[in-house]
C-alpha positions in Angstrom: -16.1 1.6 12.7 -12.2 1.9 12.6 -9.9 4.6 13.6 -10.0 7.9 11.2 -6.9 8.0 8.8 -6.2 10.8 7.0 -5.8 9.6 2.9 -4.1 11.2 0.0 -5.5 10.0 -3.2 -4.1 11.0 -6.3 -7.1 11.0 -8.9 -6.5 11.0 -12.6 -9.3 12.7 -15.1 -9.9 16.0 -13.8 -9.7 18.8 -15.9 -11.2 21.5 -14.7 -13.0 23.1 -11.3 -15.8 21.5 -11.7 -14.4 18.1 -11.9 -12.7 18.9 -8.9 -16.1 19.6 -7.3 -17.7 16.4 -8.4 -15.4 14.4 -7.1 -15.3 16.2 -3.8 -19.1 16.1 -3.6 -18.6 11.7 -4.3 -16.0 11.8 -1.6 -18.6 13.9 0.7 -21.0 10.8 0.5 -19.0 8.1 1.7 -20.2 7.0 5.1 -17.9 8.5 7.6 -16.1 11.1 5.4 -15.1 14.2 7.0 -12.8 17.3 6.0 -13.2 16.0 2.0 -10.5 18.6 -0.2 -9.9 18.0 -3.7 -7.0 19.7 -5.5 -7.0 20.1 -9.3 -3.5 21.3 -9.7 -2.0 18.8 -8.0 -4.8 16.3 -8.8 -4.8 14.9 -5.0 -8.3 14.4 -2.6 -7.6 14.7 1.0 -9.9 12.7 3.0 -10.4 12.1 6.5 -11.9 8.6 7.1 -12.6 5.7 8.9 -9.5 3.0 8.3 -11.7 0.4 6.4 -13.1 2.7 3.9 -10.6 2.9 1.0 -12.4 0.6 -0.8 -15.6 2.7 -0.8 -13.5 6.2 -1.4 -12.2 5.1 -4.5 -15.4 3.2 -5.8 -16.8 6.9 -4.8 -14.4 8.5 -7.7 -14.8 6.0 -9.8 -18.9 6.0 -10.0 -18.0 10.1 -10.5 -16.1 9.5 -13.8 -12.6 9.6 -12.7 -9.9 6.7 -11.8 -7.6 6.1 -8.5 -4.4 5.3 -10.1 -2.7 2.9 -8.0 1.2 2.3 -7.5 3.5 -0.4 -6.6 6.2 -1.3 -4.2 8.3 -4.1 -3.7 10.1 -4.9 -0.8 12.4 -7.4 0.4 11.5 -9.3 3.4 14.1 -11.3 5.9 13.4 -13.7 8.2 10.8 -16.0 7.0 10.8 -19.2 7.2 7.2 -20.6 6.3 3.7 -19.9 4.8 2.9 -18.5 8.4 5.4 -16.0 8.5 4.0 -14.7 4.8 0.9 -14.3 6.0 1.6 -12.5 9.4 3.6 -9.7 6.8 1.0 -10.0 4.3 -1.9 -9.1 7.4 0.5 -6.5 8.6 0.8 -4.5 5.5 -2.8 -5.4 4.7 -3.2 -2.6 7.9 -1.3 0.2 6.6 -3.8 3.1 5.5 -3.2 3.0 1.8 -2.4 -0.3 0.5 -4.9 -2.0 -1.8 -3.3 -5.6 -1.9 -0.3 -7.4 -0.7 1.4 -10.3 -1.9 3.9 -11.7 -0.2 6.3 -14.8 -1.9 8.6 -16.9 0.1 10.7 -18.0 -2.3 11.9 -15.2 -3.5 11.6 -13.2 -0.1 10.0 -10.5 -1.6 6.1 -8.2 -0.6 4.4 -6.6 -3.9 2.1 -3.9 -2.6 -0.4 -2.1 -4.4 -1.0 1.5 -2.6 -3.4 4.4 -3.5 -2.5 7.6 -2.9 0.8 8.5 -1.0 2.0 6.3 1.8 5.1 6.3 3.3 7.5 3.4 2.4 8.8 3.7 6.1 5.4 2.8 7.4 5.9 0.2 5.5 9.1 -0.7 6.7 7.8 -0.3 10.0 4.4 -2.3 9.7 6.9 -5.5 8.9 9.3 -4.9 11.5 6.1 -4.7 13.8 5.4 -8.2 12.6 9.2 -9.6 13.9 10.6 -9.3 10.6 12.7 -6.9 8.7 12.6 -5.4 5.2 14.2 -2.6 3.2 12.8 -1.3 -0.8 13.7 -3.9 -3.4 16.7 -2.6 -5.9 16.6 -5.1 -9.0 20.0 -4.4 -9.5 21.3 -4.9 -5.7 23.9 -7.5 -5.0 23.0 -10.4 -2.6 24.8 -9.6 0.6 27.2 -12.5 1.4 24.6 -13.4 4.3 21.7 -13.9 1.9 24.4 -16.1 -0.9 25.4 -18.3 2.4 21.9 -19.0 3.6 20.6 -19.4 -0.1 23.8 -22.3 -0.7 23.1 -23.8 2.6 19.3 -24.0 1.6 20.1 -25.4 -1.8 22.3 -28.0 -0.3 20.0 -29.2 2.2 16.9 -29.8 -0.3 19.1 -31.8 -2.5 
């Protein structure tokens, strides 16, 4: 069994204490659950857990009638230079507490990361500079810094 993480899952349906209850009792149930609270007004579980078990908390809620709405982040990644470098950042977000799926493309040097609940977009941050690499949130609107336009032109260049 893993180390016990703490998670935060925001769950969308409840409307009413004894929805709350229902989906505290579900949460109860999962092998390893401990200190199980469910909040109605702020529609939040707090659940103390083994590591591995998001997968079975949220299949918990979801066989009690209610839905884990899941978010996305994107980040931009520098320093990769091959398919081994995407998957030792894909493998270290894969670890954060939190974070459902990871894809992480090359090309466009960017991580899409599907979370549940609230997580932290430092640890984030943190997970891929654990893995030699650093990243920062993805603006759609940001600039290329002159850095990245060099490196992309000398790239270009050299695969013509």
């Amino acid at each position: 069994m893993s180390e016990s993480t703490t998670f935060d899952l925001p769950i969308a349906g409840m409307t009413c204490a004894s929805c709350a209850g229902r989906v505290e009792r579900a949460l109860r149930k999962v092998s390893g659950a401990s200190a199980v609270s469910v909040n109605l007004a702020t529609e939040q579980a707090r659940v103390q857990a083994p590591g591995d078990s998001l997968p079975a908390l949220m299949q918990a809620v979801e066989r009690a009638g209610y839905s884990v709405p899941r978010q996305t982040v994107e980040l931009s990644i520098d320093g990769m230079t091959c398919a081994s470098c995407v998957g030792r950042v894909e493998r270290a977000l894969s670890k954060v507490p939190g974070v459902s799926s990871v894809s992480v493309n090359l090309a466009n040097e960017r991580a899409h990361i599907e979370l549940l609940g609230q997580v932290d977009t430092q640890t984030l941050l943190d997970a891929v500079s654990k893995a030699g690499y650093s990243a920062r949130v993805w603006q759609a609107e940001r600039p290329q810094s002159d850095d990245q336009q060099k490196r992309l032109h000398r790239e270009r260049w050299a695969l013509i």
